[in-house]
C-alpha positions in Angstrom: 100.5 72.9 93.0 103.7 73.3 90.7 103.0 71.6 87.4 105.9 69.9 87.5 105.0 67.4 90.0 101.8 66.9 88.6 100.5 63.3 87.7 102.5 62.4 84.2 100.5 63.4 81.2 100.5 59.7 80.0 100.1 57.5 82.7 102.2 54.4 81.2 105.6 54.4 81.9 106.2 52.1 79.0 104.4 54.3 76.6 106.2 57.5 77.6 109.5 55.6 76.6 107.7 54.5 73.1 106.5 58.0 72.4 110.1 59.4 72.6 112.2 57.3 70.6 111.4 58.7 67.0 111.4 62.3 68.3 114.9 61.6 69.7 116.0 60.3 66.2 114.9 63.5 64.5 116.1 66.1 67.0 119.7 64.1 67.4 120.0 63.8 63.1 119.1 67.4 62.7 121.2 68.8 65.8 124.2 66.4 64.4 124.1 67.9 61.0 124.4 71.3 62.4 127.3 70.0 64.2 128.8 68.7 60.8 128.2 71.7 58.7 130.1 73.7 61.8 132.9 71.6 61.9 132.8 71.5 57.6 133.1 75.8 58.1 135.5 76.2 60.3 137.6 73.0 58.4 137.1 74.4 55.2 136.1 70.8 54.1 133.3 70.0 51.7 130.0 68.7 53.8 129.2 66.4 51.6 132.8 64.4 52.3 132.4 65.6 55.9 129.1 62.8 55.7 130.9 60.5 53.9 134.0 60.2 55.8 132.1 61.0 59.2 134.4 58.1 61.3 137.7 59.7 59.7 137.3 63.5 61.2 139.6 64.7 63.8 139.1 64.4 67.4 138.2 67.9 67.7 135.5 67.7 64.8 133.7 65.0 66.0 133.4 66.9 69.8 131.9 69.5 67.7 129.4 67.0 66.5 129.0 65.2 69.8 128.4 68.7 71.8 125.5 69.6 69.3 123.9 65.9 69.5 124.0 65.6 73.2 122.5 69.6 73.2 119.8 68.5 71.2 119.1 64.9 73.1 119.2 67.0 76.5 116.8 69.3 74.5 113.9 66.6 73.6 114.6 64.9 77.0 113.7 67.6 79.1 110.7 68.9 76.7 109.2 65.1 77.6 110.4 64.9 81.0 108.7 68.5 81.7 105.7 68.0 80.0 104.8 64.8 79.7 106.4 63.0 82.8 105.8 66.3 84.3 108.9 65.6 86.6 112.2 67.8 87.2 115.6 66.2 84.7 117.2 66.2 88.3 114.6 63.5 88.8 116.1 61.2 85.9 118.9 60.4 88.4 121.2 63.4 88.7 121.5 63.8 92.6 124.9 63.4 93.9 124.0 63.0 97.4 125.9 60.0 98.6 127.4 59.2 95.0 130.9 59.6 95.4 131.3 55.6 95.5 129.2 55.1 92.7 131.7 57.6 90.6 134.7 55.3 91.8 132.6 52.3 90.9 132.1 53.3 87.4 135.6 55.2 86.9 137.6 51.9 87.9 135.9 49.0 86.4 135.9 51.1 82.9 139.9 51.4 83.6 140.1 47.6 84.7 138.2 46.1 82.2 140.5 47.7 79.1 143.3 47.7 81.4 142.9 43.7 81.8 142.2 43.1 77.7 144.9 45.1 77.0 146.9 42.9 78.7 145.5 39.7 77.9 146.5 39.9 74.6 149.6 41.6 74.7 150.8 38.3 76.5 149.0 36.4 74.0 151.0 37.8 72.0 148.0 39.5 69.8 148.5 43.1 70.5 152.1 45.1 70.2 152.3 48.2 71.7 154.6 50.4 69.7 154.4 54.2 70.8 153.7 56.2 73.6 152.5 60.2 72.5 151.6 62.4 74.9 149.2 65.2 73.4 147.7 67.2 76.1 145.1 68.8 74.3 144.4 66.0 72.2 143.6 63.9 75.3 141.4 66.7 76.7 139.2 66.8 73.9 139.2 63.2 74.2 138.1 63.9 77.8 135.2 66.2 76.7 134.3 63.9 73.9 134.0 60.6 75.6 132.5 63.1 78.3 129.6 64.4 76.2 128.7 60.8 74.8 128.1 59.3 78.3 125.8 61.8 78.8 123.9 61.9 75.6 123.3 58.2 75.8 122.8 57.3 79.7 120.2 60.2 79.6 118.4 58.7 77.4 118.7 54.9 77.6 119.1 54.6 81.3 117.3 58.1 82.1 114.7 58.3 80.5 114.1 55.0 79.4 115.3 52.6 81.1 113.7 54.7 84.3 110.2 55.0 82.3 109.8 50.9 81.9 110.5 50.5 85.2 107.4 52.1 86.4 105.9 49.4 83.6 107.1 46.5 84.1 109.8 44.3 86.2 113.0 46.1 86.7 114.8 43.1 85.1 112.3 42.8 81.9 112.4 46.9 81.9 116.9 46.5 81.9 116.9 43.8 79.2 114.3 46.0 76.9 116.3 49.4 77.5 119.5 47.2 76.3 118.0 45.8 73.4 117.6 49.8 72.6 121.0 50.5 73.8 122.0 48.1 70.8 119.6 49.0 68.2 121.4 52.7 68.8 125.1 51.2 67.8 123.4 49.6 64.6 125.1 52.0 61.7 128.5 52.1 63.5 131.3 51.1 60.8 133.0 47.6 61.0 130.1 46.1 63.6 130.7 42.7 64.0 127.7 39.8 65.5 129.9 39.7 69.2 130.5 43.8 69.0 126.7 43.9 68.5 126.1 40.9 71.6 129.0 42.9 73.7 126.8 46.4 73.4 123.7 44.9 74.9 126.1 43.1 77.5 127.5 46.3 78.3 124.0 47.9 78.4 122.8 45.7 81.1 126.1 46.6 82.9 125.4 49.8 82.4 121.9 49.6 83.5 122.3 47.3 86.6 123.4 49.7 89.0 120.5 52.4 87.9 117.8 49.4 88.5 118.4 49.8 92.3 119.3 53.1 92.7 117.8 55.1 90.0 120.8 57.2 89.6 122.7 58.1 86.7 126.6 58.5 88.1 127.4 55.1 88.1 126.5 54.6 84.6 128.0 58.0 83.5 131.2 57.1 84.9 131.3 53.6 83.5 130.6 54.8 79.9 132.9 57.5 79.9 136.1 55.5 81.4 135.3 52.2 78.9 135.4 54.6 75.8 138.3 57.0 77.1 140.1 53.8 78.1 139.5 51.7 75.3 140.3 54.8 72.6 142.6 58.0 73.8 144.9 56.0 76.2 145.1 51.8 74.7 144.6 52.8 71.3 141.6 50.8 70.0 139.1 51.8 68.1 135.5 52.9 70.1 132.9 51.1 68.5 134.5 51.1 65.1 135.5 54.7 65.2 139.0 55.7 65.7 140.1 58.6 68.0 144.1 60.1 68.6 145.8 57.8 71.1 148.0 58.1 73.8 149.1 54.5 73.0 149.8 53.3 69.4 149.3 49.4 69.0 149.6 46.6 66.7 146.8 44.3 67.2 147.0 40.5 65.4 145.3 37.4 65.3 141.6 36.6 65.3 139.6 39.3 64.9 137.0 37.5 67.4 139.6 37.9 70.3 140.8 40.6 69.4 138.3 42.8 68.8 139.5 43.6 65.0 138.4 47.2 63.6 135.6 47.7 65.9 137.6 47.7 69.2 138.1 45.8 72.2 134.3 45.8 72.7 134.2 43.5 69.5 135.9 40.8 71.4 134.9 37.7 73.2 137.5 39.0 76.2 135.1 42.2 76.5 131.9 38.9 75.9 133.6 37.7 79.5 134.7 41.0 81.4 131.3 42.2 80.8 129.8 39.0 82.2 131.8 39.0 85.1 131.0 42.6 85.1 127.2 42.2 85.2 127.6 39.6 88.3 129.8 41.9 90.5 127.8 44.8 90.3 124.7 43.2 90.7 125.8 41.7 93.7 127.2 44.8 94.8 123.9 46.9 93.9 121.8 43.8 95.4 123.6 44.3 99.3 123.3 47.9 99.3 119.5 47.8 98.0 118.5 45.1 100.6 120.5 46.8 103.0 118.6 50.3 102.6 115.6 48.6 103.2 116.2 47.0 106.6 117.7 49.8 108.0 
């Protein structure tokens, strides 16, 4: 028999999850330096002010970064899913069979959501949008960017996981815990506010509440991706406290708790409610189609 569908080295599910948290800290801090001391060589910048000012560097640095992080994360993922799940990384949730919808799903509500904030308080007369740029090549390395995060952090969190506490536990009890994580991961991002810190675990059980019925990753993927690129490159908020080059250049006013303030839209109690209305729909949605599969 092929060892990689062997019986899982360690039978717990919730253990397996455990085990790989601390190596994925190592492997993504060492594989993100290499990135910085690339992007410090071919800037010509000192890599000591490369560290410090790390939220600052271009669009195009911080893809360098990204790419070497989510190399490294694929890296340890696969070492653990190979030999200690002893399962195939297609197995995480990479088929695309019949996940065309779930792409739509994801791309949409991503759109929506900012789309809908952005609004809100540009008739609230909290946001001003003064500028339209149009930077083609900006915006694709946004693309790749926002691109590469998605994956190195629904690999892991949803995955890997999110996927392993599942086999442990209740698949709600398994989504909150793999949120909690999700959070803990956004801990050292600059200007984090108490509701930017409540929004990320609310957007990890959105995230996560499609993959608890299907097991699949494209949903989640496409969410992430479209929220950041949304939120950043095109209505010109900061992602998670870090700023990125915008197609749109806003104003934004008021209180910072509706507004987001310098963490971004996701640091606002309009992103609290979209993500809770969020949650709802696509559990409901997720919820038909997962009782429906199993009466037909």
């Amino acid at each position: 028999m092929n060892s990689i569908t062997k019986e899982p080295a360690i039978k717990k599910g919730w253990l397996r999850a455990v085990l790989i948290i601390i190596p994925f800290f190592i492997v993504s801090v060492i594989f993100q330096a290499l990135g910085a001391f690339i992007w410090a060589a071919i800037s010509n910048d000192n890599i000591l002010e490369v560290f410090k000012n790390i939220s600052q560097i271009p669009t195009l640095g911080f893809l360098i970064i990204q790419a070497f992080s989510t190399f490294g994360t694929l890296l340890i993922i696969w070492i653990f899913t190979r030999f200690i799940d002893r399962k195939k990384m297609i197995d995480l949730g990479f088929s695309f069979q019949k996940r065309t919808k779930d792409i739509l799903y994801g791309l949409l509500a991503g759109f929506i959501m900012m789309g809908a904030g952005s609004l809100i308080l540009y008739f609230s007369g909290n946001l001003t949008f003064d500028s339209i740029t149009f930077n083609l090549i900006g915006l694709a390395q946004s693309v790749v960017l926002f691109t590469l995060v998605s994956i190195n952090e629904e690999v892991f969190v949803r995955g890997y996981l999110l996927r392993n506490f599942m086999v442990s536990m209740n698949r709600y009890a398994a989504l909150i815990l793999s949120s909690l994580v999700f959070m803990a991961l956004h801990l050292m991002n600059p200007n984090l506010s108490l509701v930017g810190l409540t929004n990320i675990f609310l957007a990890g059980l959105l995230l996560g509440i499609g993959y608890i019925f299907t097991k699949n990753l494209w949903f989640p993927l496409a969410l992430h991706f479209s929220w950041n690129f949304f939120q950043g490159p095109i209505f010109g908020f900061e992602v998670s406290g870090t700023k990125s080059e915008t197609f749109i250049s806003q104003t934004i006013n008021g209180n910072e708790m509706l507004t987001g303030g310098q963490f971004g839209f996701e640091g606002s109690i309009l992103a609290t409610v979209l993500c809770s209305l969020g949650i709802v729909l696509f559990w409901m949605v997720y919820k038909k189609q997962d009782v429906l599969s199993t009466t037909n």
